[in-house]
C-alpha positions, -999 to 999 in steps of 0.1 A, spaced: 303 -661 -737 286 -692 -739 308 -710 -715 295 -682 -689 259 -688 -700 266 -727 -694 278 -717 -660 251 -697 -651 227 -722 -664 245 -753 -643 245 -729 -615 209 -726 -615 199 -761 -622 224 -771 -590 209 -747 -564 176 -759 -575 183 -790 -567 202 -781 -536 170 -761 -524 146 -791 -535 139 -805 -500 133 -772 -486 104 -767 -466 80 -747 -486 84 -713 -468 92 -678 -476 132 -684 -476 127 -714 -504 110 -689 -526 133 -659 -520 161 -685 -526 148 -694 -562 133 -659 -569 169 -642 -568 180 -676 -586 164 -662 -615 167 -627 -611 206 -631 -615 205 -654 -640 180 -631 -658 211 -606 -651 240 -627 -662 224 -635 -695 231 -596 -709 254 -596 -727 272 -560 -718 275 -549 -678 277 -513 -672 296 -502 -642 259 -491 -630 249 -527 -637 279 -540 -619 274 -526 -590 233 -537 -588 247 -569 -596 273 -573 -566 244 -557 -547 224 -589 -558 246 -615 -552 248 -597 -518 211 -602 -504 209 -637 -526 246 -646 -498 222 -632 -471 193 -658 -481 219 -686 -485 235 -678 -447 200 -676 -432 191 -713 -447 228 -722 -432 221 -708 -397 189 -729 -399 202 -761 -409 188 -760 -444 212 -764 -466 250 -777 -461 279 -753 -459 295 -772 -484 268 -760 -509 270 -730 -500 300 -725 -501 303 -742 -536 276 -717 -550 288 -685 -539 321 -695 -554 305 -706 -585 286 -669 -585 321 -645 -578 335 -670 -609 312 -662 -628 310 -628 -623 345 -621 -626 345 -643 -662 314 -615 -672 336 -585 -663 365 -601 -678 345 -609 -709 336 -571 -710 366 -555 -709 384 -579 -735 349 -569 -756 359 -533 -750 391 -533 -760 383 -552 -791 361 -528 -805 359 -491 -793 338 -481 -819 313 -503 -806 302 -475 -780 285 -456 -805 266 -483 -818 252 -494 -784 243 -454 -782 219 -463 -811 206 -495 -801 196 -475 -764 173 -452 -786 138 -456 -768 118 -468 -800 81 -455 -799 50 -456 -817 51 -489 -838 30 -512 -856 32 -547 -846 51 -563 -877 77 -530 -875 79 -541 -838 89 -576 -845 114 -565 -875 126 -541 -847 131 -567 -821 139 -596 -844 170 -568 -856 180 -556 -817 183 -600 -812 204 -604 -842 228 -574 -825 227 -583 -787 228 -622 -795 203 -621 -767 175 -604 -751 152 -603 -720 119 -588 -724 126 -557 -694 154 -551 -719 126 -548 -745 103 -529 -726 127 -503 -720 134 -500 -760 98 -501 -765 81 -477 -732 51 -468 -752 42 -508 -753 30 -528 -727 49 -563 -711 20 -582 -716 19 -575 -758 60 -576 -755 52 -611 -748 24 -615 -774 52 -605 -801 79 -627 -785 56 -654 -785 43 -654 -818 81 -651 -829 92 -681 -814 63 -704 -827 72 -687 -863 102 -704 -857 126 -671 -854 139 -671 -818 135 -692 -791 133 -691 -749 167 -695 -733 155 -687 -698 125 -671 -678 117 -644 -703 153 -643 -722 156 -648 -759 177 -656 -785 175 -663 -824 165 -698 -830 192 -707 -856 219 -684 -866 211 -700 -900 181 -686 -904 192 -647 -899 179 -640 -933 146 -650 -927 140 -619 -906 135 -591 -936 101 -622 -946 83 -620 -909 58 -592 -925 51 -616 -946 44 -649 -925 
């Protein structure tokens, strides 16, 4: 898994750079905006077929952008060329990744049944245990992951909780609104965050 987060994270920091002397116009933006959309969406760590086929959809209209800045002398085929191929690899390495997962452990699908449990009506330190517990499953999180666990609770105090966990030291940002635990180490420190 981490080899396709470093992927996806190279990825990123290339067409960034690729994109860099862009004019600043709509396509630039569009061009970074689904840069980080899919690399918000590469970063979960399970793919449903649902999600698979939103994510070819995706990588579709992100192609689109890339053609358009092609057919207006804006960025070199060669880059293009180079990033789509780096995205199908990538992709395929995910769903690869996911079925060897699946075949691991069957059981698994009724624990993910739990963790999908909407969770409602929670204090804020309960919230954090909560969250702190769904990152210790899912290795990683993005906060519309959270807000779909927590409905009742808005994105803006999601935030709040995810920031005050990473300066408590307990996770830390791996991307635009993606989490992870801060040390692996420091896994038992989560049943102490009521009390820091």
């Amino acid at each position: 898994m981490e080899e396709i987060f470093n992927a996806i994270k190279n990825l990123t920091t290339y067409i960034y750079k690729v994109t860099d002397n862009l004019p600043q116009d709509p396509l630039k933006h569009k061009i970074r905006e689904k840069t980080l959309d899919l690399l918000n969406k590469f970063y979960s760590s399970e793919i449903t077929s649902s999600e698979k086929e939103f994510l070819i959809n995706e990588l579709k209209i992100f192609f689109a952008y890339l053609d358009i800045s092609e057919h207006q002398n804006l960025i070199e085929k060669r880059h293009i060329i180079t990033i789509k191929e780096s995205y199908i690899k990538i992709l395929k390495l995910l769903l690869a990744n996911n079925q060897q997962k699946a075949k691991q452990k069957p059981q698994q699908k009724t624990t993910k049944a739990k963790n999908s449990i909407k969770i409602h009506n929670t204090n804020n330190n309960e919230r954090k245990t909560k969250i702190l517990s769904i990152i210790k499953d899912k290795k990683i999180i993005s906060i519309s992951s959270l807000y779909d666990l927590f409905p009742d609770i808005t994105t803006r105090t999601l935030r709040r909780d995810m920031a005050d966990l990473v300066q408590k030291g307990f996770i830390e940002p791996i991307g635009k609104g993606i989490y992870r635990l801060k040390d692996f180490s420091q896994k038992d420190r989560i049943s102490h965050i009521i009390s820091t």
